[in-house]
C-alpha positions as CSV (number, residue, x, y, z in Angstrom):
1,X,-37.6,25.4,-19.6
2,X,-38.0,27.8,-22.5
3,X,-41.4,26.4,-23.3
4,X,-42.6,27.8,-19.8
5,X,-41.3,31.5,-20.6
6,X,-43.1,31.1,-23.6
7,X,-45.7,29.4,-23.1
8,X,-46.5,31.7,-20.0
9,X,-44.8,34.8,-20.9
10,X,-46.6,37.8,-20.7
11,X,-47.3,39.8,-23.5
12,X,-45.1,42.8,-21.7
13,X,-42.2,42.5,-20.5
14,X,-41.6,40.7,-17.2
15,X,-41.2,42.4,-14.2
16,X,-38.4,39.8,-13.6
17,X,-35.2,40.9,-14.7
18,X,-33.4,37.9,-16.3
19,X,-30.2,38.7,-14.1
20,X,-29.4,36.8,-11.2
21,X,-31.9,36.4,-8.4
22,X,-30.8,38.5,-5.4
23,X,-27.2,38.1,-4.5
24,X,-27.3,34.8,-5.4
25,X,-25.5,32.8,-9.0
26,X,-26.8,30.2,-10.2
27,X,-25.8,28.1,-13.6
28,X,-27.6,28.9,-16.3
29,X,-30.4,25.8,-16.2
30,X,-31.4,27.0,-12.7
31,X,-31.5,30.5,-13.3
32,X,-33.9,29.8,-16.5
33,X,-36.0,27.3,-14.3
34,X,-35.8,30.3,-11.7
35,X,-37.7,33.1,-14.5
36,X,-39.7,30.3,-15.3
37,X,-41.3,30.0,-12.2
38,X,-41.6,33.4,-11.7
39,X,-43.3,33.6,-15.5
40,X,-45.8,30.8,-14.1
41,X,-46.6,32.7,-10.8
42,X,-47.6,35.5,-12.9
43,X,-49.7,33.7,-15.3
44,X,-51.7,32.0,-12.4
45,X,-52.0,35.2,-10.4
46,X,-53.5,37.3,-13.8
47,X,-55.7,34.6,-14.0
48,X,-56.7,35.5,-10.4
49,X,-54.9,32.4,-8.5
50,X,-55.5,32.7,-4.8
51,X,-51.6,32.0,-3.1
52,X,-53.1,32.4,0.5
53,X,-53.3,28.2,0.9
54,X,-51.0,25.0,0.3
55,X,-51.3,23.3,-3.1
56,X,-50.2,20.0,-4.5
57,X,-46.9,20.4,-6.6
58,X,-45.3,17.9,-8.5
59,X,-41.9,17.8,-9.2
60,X,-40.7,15.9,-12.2
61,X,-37.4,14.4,-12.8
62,X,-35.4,11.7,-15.5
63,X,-32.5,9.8,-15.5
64,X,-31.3,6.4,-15.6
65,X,-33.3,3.8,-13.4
66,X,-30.9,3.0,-11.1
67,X,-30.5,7.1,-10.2
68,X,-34.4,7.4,-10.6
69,X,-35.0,4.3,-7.9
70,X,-31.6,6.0,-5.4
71,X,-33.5,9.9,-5.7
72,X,-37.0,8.5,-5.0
73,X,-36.1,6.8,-1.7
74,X,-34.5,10.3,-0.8
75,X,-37.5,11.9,-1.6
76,X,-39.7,9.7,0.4
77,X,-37.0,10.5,3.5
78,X,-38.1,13.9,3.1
79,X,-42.0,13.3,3.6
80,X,-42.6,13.5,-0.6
81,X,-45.1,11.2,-1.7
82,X,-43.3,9.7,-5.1
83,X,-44.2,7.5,-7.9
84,X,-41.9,5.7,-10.8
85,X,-44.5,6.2,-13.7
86,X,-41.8,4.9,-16.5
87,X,-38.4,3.4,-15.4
88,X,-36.6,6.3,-15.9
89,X,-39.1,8.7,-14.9
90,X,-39.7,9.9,-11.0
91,X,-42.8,11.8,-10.0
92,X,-42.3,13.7,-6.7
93,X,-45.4,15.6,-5.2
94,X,-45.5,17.4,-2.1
95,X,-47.8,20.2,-0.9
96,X,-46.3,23.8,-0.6
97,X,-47.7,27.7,-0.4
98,X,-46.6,29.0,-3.9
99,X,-44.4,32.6,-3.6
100,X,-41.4,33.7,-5.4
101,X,-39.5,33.0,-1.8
102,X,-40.6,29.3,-2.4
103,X,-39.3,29.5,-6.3
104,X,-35.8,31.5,-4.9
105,X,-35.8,28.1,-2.8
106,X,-37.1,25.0,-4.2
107,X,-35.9,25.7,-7.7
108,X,-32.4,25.7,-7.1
109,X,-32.5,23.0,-4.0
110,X,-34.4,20.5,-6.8
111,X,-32.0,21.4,-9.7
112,X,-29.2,20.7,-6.8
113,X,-30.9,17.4,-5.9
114,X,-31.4,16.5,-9.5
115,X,-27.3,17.0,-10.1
116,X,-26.8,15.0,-6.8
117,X,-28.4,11.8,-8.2
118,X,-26.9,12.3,-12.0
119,X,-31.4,13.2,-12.8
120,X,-32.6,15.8,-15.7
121,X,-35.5,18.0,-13.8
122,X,-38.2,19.0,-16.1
123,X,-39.4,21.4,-13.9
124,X,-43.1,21.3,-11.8
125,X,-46.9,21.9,-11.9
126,X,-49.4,22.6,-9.3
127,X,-53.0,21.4,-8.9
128,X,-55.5,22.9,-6.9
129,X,-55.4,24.5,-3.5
130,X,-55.5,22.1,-0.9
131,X,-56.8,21.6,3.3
132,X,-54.7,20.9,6.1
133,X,-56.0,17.3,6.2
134,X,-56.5,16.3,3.1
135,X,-53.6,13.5,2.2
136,X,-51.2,13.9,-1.4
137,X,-51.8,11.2,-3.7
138,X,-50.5,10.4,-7.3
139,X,-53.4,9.8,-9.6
140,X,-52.5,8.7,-13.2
């Protein structure tokens, strides 16, 4: 998730330490995906992002199509809308209120469920804020 730090970076230095979030440790690949986020949420809010109202985020993962088929039925357990654009691709979307609370939880509980079903995660996007009642779809 490099390309996000850089991509995103700001020209200063972060306010985010690159040390471990909180008390927690995480491995390496989760702590990166962890900045990351952090580096996004920054971007978005210099840009003047409002974070008062739920979004759409997408979640994407890879793996083998047997693991990608297994992780996609969890998902849609868990009330995520999913899609299987390539065979061994997995498109997870949900609707969440962006903070770095939700980044200190959702990056390391998908990096966890990614491990769990043997997936690469490639990390997430958001699209615009979203009502109460409007319905997640996957448009491609």
């Amino acid at each position: 998730m490099n390309f996000l730090r850089r991509w995103f970076g700001p020209k200063q230095r972060s306010v985010f330490s690159d040390e471990a979030v909180g008390d927690e440790q995480y491995d390496p690949e989760t702590q990166e995906m962890i900045l990351s986020s952090f580096d996004l949420l920054e971007h978005m809010s210099a840009k003047g992002e409002s974070f008062e109202k739920e979004r759409v985020v997408s979640h994407f993962f890879a793996g083998e199509p047997r693991n990608v088929s297994r992780a996609a039925l969890m998902f849609q357990d868990l009330a995520f809308v999913t899609d299987i654009p390539d065979h061994d691709r997995l498109h997870v979307v949900g609707r969440a209120l962006l903070s770095h609370q939700w980044v200190e939880q959702t990056m390391p509980l998908m990096c966890r469920l990614a491990g769990e079903f043997e997936l690469n995660y490639d990390g997430w996007d958001c699209g615009p804020e979203i009502g109460p009642d409007q319905q997640l779809t996957i448009l491609n």
